[in-house]
DRENNUMI-399788 format. One line per 10 residues: number of its first residue (from 1); their letters; for each residue x, z, y of N, C-alpha, C, O. Coordinates in steps of 0.001 Angstrom, whole numbers, padded with zeros to 6 digits. Atoms other than C-alpha are relative to their C-alpha. Example, Ala and Ser with C-alpha at 12.3 -4.5 7.8 and 13.67 -1.06 7.14 Angstrom:
REM residues 2
1 = as = 000890,000000,-001190,012300,007800,-004500,000900,000000,001200,001936,000665,001181; -000820,-000060,-001190,013670,007140,-001060,-000770,000730,001090,-000261,000899,002198 $
REM end
This chain:
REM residues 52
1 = xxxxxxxxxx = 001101,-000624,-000713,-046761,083611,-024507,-001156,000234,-000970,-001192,-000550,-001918; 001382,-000935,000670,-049795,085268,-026114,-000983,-001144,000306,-001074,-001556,001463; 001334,000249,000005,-052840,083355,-026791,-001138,000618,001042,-001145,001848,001048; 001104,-000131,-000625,-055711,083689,-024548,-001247,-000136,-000279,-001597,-001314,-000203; 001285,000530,000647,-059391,084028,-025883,-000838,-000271,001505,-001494,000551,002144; 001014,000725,-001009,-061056,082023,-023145,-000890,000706,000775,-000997,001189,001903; 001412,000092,000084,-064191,082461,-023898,-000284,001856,000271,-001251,002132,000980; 000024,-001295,-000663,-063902,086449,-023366,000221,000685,001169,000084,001862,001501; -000836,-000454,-001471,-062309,086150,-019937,-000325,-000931,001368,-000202,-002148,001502; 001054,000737,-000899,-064110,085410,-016786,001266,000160,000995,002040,001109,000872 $
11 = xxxxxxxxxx = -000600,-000016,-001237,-062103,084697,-013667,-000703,-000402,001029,-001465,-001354,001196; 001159,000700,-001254,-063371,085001,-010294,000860,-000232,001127,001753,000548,001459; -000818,000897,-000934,-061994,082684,-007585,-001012,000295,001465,-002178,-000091,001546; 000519,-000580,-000718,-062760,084351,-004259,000429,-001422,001165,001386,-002195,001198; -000065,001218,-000937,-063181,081829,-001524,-000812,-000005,001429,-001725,000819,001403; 001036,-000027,-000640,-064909,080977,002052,000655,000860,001110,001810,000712,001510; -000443,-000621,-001153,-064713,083389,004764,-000875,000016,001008,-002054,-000312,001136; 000834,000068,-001529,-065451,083866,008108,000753,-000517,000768,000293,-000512,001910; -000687,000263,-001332,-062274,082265,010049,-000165,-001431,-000084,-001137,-001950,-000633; 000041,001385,-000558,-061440,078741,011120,-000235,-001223,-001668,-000901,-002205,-001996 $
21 = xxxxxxxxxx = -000305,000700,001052,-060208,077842,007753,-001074,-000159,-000995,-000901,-000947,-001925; 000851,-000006,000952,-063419,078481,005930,000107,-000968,-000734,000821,-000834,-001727; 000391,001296,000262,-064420,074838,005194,001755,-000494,-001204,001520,-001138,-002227; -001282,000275,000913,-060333,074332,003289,-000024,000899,-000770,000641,000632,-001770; -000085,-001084,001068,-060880,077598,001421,-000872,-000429,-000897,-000563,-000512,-002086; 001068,000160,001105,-064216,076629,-000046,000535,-001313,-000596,000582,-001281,-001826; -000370,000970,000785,-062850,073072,-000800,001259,000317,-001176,001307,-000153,-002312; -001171,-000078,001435,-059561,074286,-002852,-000439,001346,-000837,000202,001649,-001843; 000657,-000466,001064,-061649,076811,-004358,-000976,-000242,-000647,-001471,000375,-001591; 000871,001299,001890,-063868,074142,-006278,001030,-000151,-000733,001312,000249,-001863 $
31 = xxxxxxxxxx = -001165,000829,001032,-061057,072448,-007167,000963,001357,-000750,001928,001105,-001473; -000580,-001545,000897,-059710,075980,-008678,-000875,-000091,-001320,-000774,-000279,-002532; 001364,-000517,001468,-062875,076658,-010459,-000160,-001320,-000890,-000459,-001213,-002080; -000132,000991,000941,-062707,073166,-011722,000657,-000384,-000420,000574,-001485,-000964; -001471,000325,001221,-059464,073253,-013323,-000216,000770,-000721,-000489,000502,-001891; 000364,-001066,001674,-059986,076386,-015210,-001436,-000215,-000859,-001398,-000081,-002082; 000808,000598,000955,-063495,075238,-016353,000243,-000757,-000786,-000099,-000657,-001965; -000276,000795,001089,-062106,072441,-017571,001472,000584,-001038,002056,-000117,-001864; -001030,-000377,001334,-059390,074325,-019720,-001039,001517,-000609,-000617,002649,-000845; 001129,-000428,000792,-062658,075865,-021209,000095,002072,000739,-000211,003110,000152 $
41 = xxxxxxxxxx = -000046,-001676,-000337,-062098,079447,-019033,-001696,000153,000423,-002327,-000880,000644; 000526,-000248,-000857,-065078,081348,-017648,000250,000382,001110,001151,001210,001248; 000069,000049,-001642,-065641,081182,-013731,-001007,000493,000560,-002177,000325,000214; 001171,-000385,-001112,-067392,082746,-011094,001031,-000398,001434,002217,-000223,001713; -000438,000480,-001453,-066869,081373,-007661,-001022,000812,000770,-002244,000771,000909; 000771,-001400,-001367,-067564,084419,-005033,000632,-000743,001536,001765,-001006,001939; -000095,000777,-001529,-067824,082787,-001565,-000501,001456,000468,-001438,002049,-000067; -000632,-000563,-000117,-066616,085496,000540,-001527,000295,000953,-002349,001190,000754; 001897,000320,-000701,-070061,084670,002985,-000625,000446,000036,-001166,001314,000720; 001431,-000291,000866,-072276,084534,000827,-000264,001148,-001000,-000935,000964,-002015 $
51 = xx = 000088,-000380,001506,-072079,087249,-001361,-000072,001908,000425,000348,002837,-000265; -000036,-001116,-000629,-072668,090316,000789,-001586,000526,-000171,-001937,001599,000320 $
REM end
């Protein structure tokens, strides 16, 4: 597999909502954004909500 330069590549972890499940979306999309932070990626966490 090809190398990945990190530090050039933002991923955004869409999360949240408006249905029942909100509250389980936003929790396993921390824990998203805080696995790839910690393997040094950039993150943006877009809560689905909030962001209108």
């Amino acid at each position: 597999m090809n190398s990945v330069n990190k530090t050039n590549l933002t991923i955004a972890v869409i999360m949240g909502g408006v249905s029942a499940e909100r509250a389980v979306s936003l929790r396993s999309g921390d824990a998203v954004v805080k696995a790839l932070k910690q393997q040094n990626f950039n993150v943006t966490a877009i809560d689905e909500l909030n962001n209108y």
